[in-house]
Each structure stands twice: as structure tokens, then as C-alpha cells.
C-alpha positions in Angstrom: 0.0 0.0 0.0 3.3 2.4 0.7 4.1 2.0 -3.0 0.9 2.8 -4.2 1.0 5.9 -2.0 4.0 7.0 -3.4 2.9 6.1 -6.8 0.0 8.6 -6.4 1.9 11.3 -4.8 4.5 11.1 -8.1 1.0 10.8 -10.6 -0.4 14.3 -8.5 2.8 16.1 -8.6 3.3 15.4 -12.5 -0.5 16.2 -12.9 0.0 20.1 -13.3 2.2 19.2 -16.3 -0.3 16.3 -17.6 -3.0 18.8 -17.5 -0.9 21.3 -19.0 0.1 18.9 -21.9 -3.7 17.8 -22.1 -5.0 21.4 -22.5 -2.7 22.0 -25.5 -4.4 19.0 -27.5 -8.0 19.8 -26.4 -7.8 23.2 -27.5 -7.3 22.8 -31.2 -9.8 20.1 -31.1 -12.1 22.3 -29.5 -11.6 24.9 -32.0 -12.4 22.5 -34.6 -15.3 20.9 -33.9 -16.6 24.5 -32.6 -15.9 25.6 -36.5 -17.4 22.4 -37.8 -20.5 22.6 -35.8 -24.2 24.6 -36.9 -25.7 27.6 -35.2 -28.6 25.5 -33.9 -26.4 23.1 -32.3 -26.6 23.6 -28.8 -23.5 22.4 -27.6 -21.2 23.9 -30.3 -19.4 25.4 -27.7 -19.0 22.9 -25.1 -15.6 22.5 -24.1 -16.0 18.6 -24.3 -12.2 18.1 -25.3 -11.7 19.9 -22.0 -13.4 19.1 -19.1 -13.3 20.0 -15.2 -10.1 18.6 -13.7 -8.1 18.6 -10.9 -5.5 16.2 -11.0 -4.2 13.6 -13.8 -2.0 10.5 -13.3 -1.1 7.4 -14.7 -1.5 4.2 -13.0 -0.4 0.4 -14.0 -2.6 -2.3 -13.9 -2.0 -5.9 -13.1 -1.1 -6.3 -16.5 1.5 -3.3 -16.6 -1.0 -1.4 -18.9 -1.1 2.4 -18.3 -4.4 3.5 -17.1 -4.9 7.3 -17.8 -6.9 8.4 -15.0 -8.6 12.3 -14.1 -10.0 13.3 -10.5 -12.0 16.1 -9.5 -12.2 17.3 -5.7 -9.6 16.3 -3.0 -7.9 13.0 -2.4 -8.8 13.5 1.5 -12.6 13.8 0.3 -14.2 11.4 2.5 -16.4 9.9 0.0 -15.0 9.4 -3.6 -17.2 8.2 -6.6 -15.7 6.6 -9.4 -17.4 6.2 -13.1 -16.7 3.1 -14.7 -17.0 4.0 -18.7 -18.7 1.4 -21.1 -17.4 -0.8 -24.7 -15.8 1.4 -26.8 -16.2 4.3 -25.3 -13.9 6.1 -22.6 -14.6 8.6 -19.5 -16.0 11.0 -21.9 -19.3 10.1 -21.8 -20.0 11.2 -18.5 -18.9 15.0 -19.5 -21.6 16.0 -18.2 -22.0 14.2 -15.0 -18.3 15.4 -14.9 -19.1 19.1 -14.9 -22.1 18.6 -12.5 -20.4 16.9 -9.7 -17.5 19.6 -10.1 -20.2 22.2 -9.7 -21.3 20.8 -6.3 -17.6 20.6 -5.5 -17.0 23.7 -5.9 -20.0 24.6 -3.4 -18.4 22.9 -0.9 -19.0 19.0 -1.3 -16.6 16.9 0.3 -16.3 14.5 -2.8 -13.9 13.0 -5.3 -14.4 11.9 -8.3 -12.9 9.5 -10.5 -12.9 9.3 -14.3 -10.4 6.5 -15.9 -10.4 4.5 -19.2 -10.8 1.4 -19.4 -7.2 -0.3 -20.4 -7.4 -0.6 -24.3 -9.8 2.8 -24.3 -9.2 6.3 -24.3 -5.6 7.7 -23.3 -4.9 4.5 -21.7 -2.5 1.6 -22.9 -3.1 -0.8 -25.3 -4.2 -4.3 -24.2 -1.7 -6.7 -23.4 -3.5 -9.5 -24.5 -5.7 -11.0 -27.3 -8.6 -10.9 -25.0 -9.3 -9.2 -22.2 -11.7 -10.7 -19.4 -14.6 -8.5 -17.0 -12.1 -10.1 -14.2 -9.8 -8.0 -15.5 -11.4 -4.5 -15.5 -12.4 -5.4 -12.1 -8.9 -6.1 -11.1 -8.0 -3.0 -12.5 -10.5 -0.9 -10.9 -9.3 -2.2 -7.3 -6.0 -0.8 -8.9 -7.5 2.5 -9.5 -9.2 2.6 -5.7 -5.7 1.7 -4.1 -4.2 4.7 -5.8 -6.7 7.6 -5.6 -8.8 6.3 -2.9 -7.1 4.3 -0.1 -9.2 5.0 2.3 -12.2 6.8 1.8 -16.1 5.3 1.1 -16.9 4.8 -2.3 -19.9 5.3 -4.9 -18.9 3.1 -7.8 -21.2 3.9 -11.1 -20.5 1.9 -14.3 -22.3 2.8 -17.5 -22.9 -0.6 -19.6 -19.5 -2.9 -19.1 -18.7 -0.7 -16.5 -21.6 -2.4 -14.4 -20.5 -5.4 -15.3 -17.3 -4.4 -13.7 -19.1 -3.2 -10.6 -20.8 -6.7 -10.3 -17.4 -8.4 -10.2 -16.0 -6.4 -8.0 -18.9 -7.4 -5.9 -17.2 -10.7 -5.6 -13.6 -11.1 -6.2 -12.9 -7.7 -4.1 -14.6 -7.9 -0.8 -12.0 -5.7 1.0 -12.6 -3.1 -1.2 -16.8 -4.1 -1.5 -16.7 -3.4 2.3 -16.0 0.3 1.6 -18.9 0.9 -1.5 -22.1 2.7 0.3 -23.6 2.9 -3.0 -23.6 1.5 -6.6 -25.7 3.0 -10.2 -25.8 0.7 -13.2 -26.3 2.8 -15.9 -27.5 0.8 -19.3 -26.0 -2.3 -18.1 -27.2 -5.9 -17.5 -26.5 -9.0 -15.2 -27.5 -11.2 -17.6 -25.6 -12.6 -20.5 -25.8 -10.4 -23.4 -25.5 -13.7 -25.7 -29.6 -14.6 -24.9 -30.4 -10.7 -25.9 -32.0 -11.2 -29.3 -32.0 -7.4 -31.2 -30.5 -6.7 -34.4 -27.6 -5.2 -33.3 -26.4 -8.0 -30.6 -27.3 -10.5 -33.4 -24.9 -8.9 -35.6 -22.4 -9.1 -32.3 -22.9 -12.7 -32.5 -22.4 -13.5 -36.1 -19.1 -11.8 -35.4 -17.9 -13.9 -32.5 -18.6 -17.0 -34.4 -17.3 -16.1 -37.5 -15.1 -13.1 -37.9 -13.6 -12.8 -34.4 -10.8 -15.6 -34.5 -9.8 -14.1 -37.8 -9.7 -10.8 -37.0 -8.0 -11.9 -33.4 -4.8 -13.4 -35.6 -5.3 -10.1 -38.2 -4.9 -7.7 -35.5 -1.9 -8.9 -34.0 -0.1 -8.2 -37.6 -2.0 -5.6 -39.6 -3.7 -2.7 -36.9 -2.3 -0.3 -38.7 -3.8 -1.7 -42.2 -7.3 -1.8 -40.4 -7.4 1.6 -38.6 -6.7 3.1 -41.6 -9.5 1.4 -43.6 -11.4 2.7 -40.3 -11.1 6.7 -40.6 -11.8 6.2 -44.3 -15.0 5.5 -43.7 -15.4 8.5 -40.9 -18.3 9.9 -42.6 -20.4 6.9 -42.4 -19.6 5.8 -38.9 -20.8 9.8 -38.6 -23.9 9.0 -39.6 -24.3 5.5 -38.2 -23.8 7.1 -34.7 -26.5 9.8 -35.4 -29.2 7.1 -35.9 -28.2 4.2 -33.3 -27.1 6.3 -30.5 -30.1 8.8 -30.1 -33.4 8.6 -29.8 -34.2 12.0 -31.1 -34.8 12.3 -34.4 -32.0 15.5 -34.4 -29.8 14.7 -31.7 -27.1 17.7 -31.1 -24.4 17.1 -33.9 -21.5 17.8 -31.2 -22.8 15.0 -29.3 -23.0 12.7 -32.0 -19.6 13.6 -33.0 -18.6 12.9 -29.4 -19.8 9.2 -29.4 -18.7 8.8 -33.3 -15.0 10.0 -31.7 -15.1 7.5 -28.5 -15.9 4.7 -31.1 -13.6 5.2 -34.1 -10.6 6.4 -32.0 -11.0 2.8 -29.9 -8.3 0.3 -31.5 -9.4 -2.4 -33.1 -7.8 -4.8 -31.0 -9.9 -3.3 -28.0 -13.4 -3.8 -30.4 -12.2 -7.3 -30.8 -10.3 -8.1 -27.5 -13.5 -7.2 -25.4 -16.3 -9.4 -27.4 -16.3 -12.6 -25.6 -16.2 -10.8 -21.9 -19.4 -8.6 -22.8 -21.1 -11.2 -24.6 -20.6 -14.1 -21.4 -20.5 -12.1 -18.6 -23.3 -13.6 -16.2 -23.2 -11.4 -12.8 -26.6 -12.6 -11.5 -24.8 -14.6 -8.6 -23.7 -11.1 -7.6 -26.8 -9.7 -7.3 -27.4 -10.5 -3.6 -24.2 -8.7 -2.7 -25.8 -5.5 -4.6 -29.1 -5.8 -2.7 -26.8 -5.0 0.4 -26.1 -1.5 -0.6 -27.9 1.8 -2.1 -28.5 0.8 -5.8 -29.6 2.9 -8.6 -30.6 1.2 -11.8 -31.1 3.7 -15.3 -32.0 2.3 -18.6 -32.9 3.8 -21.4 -36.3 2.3 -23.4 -35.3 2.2 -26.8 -31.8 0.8 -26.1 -31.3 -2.3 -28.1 -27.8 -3.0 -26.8 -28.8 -3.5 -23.2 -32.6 -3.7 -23.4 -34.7 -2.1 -20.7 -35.7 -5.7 -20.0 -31.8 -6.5 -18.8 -32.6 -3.8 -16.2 -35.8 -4.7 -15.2 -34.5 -8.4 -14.5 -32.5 -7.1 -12.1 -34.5 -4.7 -10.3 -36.8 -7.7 -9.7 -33.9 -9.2 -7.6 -32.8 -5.8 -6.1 -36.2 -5.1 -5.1 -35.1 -1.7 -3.1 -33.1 -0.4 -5.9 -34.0 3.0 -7.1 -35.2 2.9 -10.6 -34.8 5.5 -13.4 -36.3 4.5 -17.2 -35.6 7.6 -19.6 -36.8 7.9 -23.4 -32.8 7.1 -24.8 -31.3 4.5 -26.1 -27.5 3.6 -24.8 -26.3 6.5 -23.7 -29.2 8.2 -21.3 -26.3 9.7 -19.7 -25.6 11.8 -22.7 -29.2 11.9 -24.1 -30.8 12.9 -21.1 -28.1 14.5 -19.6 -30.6 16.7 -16.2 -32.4 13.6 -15.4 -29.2 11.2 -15.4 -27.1 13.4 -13.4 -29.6 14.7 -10.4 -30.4 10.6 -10.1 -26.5 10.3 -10.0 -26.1 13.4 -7.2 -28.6 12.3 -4.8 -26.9 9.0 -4.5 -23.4 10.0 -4.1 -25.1 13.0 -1.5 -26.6 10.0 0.2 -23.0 8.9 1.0 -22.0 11.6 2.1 -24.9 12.0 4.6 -23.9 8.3 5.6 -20.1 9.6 6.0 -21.3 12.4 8.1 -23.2 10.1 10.5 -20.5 8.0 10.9 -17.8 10.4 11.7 -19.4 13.1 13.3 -16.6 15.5 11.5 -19.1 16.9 9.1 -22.7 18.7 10.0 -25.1 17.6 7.4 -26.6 20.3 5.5 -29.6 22.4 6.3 -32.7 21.8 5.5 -32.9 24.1 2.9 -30.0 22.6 1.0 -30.4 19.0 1.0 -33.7 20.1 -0.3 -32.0 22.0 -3.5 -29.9 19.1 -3.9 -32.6 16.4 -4.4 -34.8 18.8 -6.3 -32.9 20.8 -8.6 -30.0 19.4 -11.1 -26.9 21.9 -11.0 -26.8 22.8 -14.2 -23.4 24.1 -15.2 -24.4 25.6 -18.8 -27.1 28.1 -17.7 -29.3 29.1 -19.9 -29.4 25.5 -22.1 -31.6 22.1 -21.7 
């Protein structure tokens, strides 16, 4: 645990320079996608490329991969909250839970909060393996704790794999389960994925059977062939996004160009590496260990990755889990941005009323507050939905 600590301490005092170094790419992307965007778009100017962050660091997994993580708030915080991104994706898509919970930071919340990528996602290394397991991530995530969060109580939310994460960390990690007041699984599922009959898991199927063991011995030799062949094509995977990510018939082009970003920029030994773990991954023996702590479940209806029904199985098992069902379809977190992030700050406040009980070092708010903060979403772009 020393060396961890020390680990940290070296990650925090290289963060200034991180941060520094990440500011000088975000800004010409943000200048970009700013010019590229329409006047009706509103999020054309949302600093997506550059959100709120205190500290940046760099911490190796079990496997020795890299895994770029971001915090927001204090390292003594006595609750910390950590967001467990999904397939393909990284820990952009909470931006705006991101912004929100630095909001309530900055008013005085005694929070952290963790963003990372996933190993194989984002800024962080590339996987060490062919395949990479959900015992893995979870390993990984205890990792991620153990530097950033030794000590304090824990929120852990996971959109989509992320859960999945969350569920087997339920029961390879008790040490660090002991500490987690509270849990959200956001689009995710318990079940295997395999049974999930929609177009788009079907087509996930044909690809394990048929194209994944050649593409497993392809990538290993021609990745830079096939992520080539992949940008060509930017324009359609464009407009792909734009239909199966949102629900809305004209979602905010910045957003879509967000998602179309996460996916394309994700190598293709990551696509491939992670099929067989989302596909098999049954958690429903961890379910009981859940139904010991605070659990919010979000779905979106129309998602036909991780059906509303994969949510719905397991709030029938978690019978006191909260439950929050949003016209979106993967991503409610990016769709329905105000509903997804007050459900997410009233469970993480709920920790910290729990830390304040137990400590006696912190007066819970008044009245008047806790009130604002279960009622009202702190919207950090005033003046837009």
C-alpha cells in the first residue's frame, strides 16, 4: 500500500504538467469541432475536449498497462465516486456528470471523483492480450481505488460494461466491497448479453462466431492496415452514430460527433479483444451482494444493446433499488443529460450524509439545502436544456 501511495503522490505532482500537456491538444480540437459545428447546435461550444479537472496520473494495472486516469475534488474527500466507462467508449461520456459533480464541488461538497479509461480505451494503454476478461477491468479498478482512494467510502457507477465491472468487483474484491455505500448501473445488465436477441447484438454474434478468431490473428499483424481502412470510412460511422445512439430524431451534432470519436478512435484490437467478456458475462450470482447496498438502476427504453428488460430483471432481484427509465437508447447519460445526473447526485449525496453520520466531523446540510440538492440538477451551462 506504501508503494501505491508513493505512486500517487509522483502521478499528483506530474498532474500540473499532464493537465498542461492535455490542454494543448484539447484546444485545437475544440476549435475545430466548434468551427465544424451549426448555429442551432446547442452544444457547439462545449468544451467537451476539455473538461473540469483537478489532478491527472497514470497508473499500471496488473497487467502493466497504463491507465490514464482524471480526478476532480480532493484526495482526503471522505467519499469518492468513481465512473466506470462502457465498450468502446472512454470517460467522456460522463462529461456531463463530470461538470455537474464539479459544480457541487466547488459549493463545498466533500467529494472526489474518478474518471479513468478502461485499459485498451481512451488515453490509456493498449491491451496486453488478445482478450481481455470483465475479471480483469475489475482487477483494474481495485488498482484505481488503491491509488486515488485508499481510504475513503466509495460510490462506484458503471455505464454498460462498467456495471458489469461493478458486479465483479462485488465478488472477487470484498476488501474493497466493504467500503462501497452505493452502486448506479447505468444501461447495463446481469445477464448474459448472448440470450439478448436485437438486431444489433445478433450482428455481435455472427461476429464472434465467424469473424472474431480471424480478426484476433489479423490484428496482431495488420492494426495499422485496419485503422486506416477505419477513418476512411469517418463519414459513415458519422452518420451511423447519429441514428443508433439517439433517440431523437435531431440529436445535437457535437454530441453525436462525441460518441462517433469514442468509437472510431477505440483500436481495433480493443473492439475485438473485449467481445467474448461482454457477450458471457453472467453477474446474477452477484446480485445478492448489490441488494446489500444503495442501488440505482437507469435504462434507457429504446436501447437495443442492453434492453430495458436486462434492467428490469435485475431490479426484480434488487427489489429496493431505485429505478430511473428515460426515453434514450445507450447512452441516457448523454441523451438525457438533467435527469441522469440529479439521479446520480442524490446517490453519491446519500453517501456523504452516511459519511457524516459515521464520523461526526461533518454537520449535514440544512434543511434548505439538501432540499436543493434532491430537487434541482446543478446545471453548469445556464441558460441551455
Amino acid at each position: 500500500m506504501a508503494s501505491w501511495k508513493k505512486l500517487g503522490m509522483a502521478g499528483a505532482a506530474v498532474g500540473g504538467i499532464a493537465a498542461g500537456v492535455a490542454t494543448t491538444i484539447a484546444v485545437p480540437k475544440y476549435l475545430a469541432r466548434r468551427a465544424k459545428a451549426g448555429s442551432d447546435d446547442p452544444y457547439a461550444d462545449e468544451p467537451f475536449e476539455m473538461p473540469s479537472t483537478d489532478s491527472i496520473r497514470s497508473v499500471p494495472n496488473h497487467d502493466g498497462v497504463s491507465v490514464h486516469v482524471e480526478t476532480v475534488g480532493s484526495e482526503e474527500a471522505p467519499v469518492t465516486a468513481v465512473f466506470l466507462h462502457g465498450y468502446i467508449q472512454n470517460s467522456a461520456t460522463f462529461y456531463f456528470q463530470r461538470q455537474a459533480c464539479a459544480e457541487r464541488i466547488k459549493d463545498g461538497w466533500p467529494v472526489q471523483c474518478v474518471f479513468y479509461d478502461q485499459p485498451g480505451h481512451g488515453l490509456s494503454g493498449a491491451l496486453p492480450k488478445v482478450e481481455y476478461s470483465i475479471a480483469d477491468l475489475a482487477s483494474t479498478l481495485s488498482r484505481v481505488v488503491d491509488s486515488v482512494a485508499p481510504r475513503s467510502r466509495l460510490v462506484l457507477i458503471g455505464h454498460s460494461m462498467g456495471g458489469m465491472v461493478i458486479q465483479e468487483v462485488a465478488e472477487r474484491y470484498p476488501r474493497l466491497w466493504e467500503r462501497v455505500d452505493s452502486v448506479a448501473l447505468v444501461s447495463s445488465s446481469a445477464s448474459p448479453l448472448r440470450d439478448v436477441d436485437t438486431k444489433p447484438m445478433r450482428i455481435v454474434q455472427r461476429i464472434k462466431r465467424t469473424v472474431l478468431p480471424m480478426m484476433q490473428r489479423v490484428s496482431r499483424w495488420t492494426p495499422q492496415l485496419i485503422e486506416r481502412a477505419r477513418r476512411l470510412v469517418g463519414d459513415s460511422v458519422w452518420l451511423t452514430a447519429r441514428k443508433q445512439a439517439f433517440l431523437a430524431p435531431n440529436p445535437s451534432p457535437s454530441l453525436v460527433s462525441l460518441i462517433e470519436h469514442m468509437n472510431r478512435d477505440t483500436p481495433i484490437q480493443t473492439v475485438v479483444g473485449y467481445i467474448r467478456a461482454i457477450l458471457d458475462h453472467d453477474g446474477r450470482s452477484t446480485l445478492p451482494l448489490l441488494s446489500e447496498r444503495d442501488v440505482l438502476i437507469v435504462a434507457g427504453t429504446d436501447d437495443a444493446l442492453t434492453p430495458v428488460k436486462c434492467s428490469r430483471d435485475m431490479a426484480e432481484v434488487l427489489t429496493r433499488a431505485e429505478t430511473a427509465f428515460v426515453a434514450a437508447r445507450h447512452n441516457p447519460q448523454l441523451e438525457q443529460p438533467r435527469e441522469i445526473s440529479q439521479k446520480l447526485l442524490e446517490i453519491i449525496y446519500k453517501s456523504v450524509e452516511k459519511s457524516s453520520s459515521r464520523t461526526g466531523t461533518m454537520s449535514p446540510p440544512a434543511e434548505s439545502t439538501v432540499k436543493s440538492t434532491r430537487h434541482r440538477w446543478w446545471n453548469p451551462f445556464p441558460g441551455r436544456v
